[in-house]
C-alpha positions as CSV (number, residue, x, y, z in Angstrom):
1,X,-177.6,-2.1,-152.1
2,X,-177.5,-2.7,-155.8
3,X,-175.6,-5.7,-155.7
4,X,-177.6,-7.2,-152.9
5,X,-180.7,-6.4,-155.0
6,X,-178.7,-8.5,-158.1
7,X,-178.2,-11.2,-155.7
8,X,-181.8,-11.6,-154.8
9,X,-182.9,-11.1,-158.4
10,X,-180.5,-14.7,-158.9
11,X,-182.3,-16.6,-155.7
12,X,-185.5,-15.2,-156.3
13,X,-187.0,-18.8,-157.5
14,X,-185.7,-20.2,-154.2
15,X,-187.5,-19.6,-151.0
16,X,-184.7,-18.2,-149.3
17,X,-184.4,-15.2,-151.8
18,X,-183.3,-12.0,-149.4
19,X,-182.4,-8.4,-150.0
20,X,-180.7,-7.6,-147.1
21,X,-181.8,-3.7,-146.6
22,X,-179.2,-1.8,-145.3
23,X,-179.7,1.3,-147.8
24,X,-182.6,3.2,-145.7
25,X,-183.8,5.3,-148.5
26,X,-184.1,2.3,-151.1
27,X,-186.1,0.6,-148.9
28,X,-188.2,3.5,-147.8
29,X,-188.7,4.0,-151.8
30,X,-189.6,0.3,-152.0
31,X,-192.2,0.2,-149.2
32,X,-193.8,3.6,-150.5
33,X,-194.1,2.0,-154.1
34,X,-195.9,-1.4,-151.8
35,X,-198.2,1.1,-150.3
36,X,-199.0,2.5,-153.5
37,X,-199.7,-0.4,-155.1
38,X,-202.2,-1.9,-151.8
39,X,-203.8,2.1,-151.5
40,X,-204.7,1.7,-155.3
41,X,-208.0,0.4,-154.4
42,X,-208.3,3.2,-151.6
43,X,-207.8,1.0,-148.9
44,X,-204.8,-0.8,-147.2
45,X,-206.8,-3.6,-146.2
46,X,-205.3,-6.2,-143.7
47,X,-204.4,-8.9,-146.2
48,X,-202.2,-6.0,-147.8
49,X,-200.5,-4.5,-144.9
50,X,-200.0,-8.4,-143.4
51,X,-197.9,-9.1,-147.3
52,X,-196.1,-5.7,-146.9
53,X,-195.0,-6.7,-143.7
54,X,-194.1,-9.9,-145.0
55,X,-191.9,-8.5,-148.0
56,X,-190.3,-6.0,-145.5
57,X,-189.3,-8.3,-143.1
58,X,-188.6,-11.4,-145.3
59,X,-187.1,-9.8,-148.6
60,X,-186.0,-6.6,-147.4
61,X,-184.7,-8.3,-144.0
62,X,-186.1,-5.4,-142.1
63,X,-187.0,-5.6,-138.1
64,X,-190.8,-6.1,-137.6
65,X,-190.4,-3.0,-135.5
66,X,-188.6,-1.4,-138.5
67,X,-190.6,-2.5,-140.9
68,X,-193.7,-1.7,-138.8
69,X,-192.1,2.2,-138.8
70,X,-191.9,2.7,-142.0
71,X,-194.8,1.4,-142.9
72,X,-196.8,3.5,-141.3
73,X,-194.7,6.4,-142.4
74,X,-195.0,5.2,-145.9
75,X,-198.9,5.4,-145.5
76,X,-198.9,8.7,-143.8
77,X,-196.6,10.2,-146.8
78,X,-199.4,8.1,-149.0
79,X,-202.1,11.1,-147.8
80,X,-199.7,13.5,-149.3
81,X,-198.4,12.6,-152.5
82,X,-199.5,13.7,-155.8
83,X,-197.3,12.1,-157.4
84,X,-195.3,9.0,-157.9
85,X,-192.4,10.1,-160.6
86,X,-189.9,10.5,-157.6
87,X,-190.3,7.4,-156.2
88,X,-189.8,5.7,-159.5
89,X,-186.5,7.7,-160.6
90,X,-184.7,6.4,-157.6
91,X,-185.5,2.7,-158.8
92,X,-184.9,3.4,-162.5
93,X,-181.6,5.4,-162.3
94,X,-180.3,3.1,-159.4
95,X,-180.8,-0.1,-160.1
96,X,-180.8,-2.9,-163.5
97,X,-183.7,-4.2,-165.6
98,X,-183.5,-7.5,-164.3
99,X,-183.7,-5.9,-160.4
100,X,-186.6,-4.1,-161.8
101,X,-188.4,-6.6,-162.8
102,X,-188.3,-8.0,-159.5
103,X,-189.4,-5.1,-158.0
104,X,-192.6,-4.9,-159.6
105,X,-192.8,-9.0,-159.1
106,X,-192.7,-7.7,-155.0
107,X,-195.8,-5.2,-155.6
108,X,-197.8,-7.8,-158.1
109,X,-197.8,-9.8,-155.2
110,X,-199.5,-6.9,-152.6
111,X,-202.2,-5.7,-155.4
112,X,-202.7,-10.0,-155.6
113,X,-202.9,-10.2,-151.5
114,X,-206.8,-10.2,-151.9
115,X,-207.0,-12.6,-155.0
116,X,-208.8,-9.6,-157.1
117,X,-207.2,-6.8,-159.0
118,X,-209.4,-3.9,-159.9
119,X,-209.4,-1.7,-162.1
120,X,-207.2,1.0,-160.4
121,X,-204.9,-1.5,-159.7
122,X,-204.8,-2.3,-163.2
123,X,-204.1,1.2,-163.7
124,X,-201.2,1.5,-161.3
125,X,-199.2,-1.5,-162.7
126,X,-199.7,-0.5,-166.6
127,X,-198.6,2.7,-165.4
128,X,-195.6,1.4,-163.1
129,X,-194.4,-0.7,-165.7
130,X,-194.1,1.9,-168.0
131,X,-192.7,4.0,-165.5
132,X,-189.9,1.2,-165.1
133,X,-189.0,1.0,-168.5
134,X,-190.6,-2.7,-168.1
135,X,-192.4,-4.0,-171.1
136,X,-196.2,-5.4,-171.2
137,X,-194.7,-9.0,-171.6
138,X,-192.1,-9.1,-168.6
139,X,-195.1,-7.2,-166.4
140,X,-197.7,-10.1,-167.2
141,X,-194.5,-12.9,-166.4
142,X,-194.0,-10.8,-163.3
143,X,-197.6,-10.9,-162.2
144,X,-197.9,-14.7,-163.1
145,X,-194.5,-15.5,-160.8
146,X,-196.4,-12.8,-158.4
147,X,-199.1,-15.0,-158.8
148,X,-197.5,-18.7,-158.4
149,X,-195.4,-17.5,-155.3
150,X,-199.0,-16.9,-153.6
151,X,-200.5,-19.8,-154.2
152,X,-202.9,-18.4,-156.7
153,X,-201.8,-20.7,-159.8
154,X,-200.3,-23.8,-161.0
């Protein structure tokens, strides 16, 4: 998974940037983190499920049936967590800072899916980058790629 992760990391700028997801559990960890990130507002609104989707099945190379699973299990587990530590230490322990960065690129772009960050969603990705080891400077890069792979800027 990891090295699949590194490729991606080197395509990213390209369209055609995949993480082909064969390592269940990382990419259930990834899609809770997504869900996170679009339930930071306290909805999952459409525009945020549709770009969930669309990472899933287009970076993570996931079935839309798939995908569409563990999505809504990811939401459902949403209800019940109080915490988001043990989603993180998966990421942090398995994977490189580079990959990392990317990572949190993937959930700039759901808490961007409605052109408006709010406070709480603010909130999540000061505290996800910290949680990453990811500095204030390579967060506000990854929000601006984010950003420019939307649409959203020049």
């Amino acid at each position: 998974m990891l090295n699949r992760v590194s490729e991606w990391v080197k395509g990213f700028a390209s369209d055609e940037a995949i993480v082909p997801c064969e390592d269940a559990e990382f990419a259930a960890t990834i899609t809770a983190l997504l869900v996170e990130a679009g339930m930071a507002d306290g909805t999952l609104d459409e525009r945020e499920r549709s770009r969930i989707l669309h990472l899933m099945t287009e970076q993570l190379e996931l079935d839309a049936d798939t995908a569409n699973a563990r999505l809504d299990e990811a939401v459902e587990a949403h209800e019940s967590r109080i915490e988001i530590h043990s989603l993180i230490r998966q990421i942090r322990s398995d994977t490189e800072m580079e990959d990392r960065i990317i990572i949190l690129e993937m959930i700039w772009m759901v808490v961007l899916a409605d052109n408006q960050i709010d406070q709480h969603e603010q909130q999540l990705m000061r505290r996800l980058a910290g949680l990453l080891f990811i500095d204030d400077v390579a967060s506000g890069l990854a929000a601006k790629r984010a950003q420019k792979r939307l649409g959203l800027a020049d």
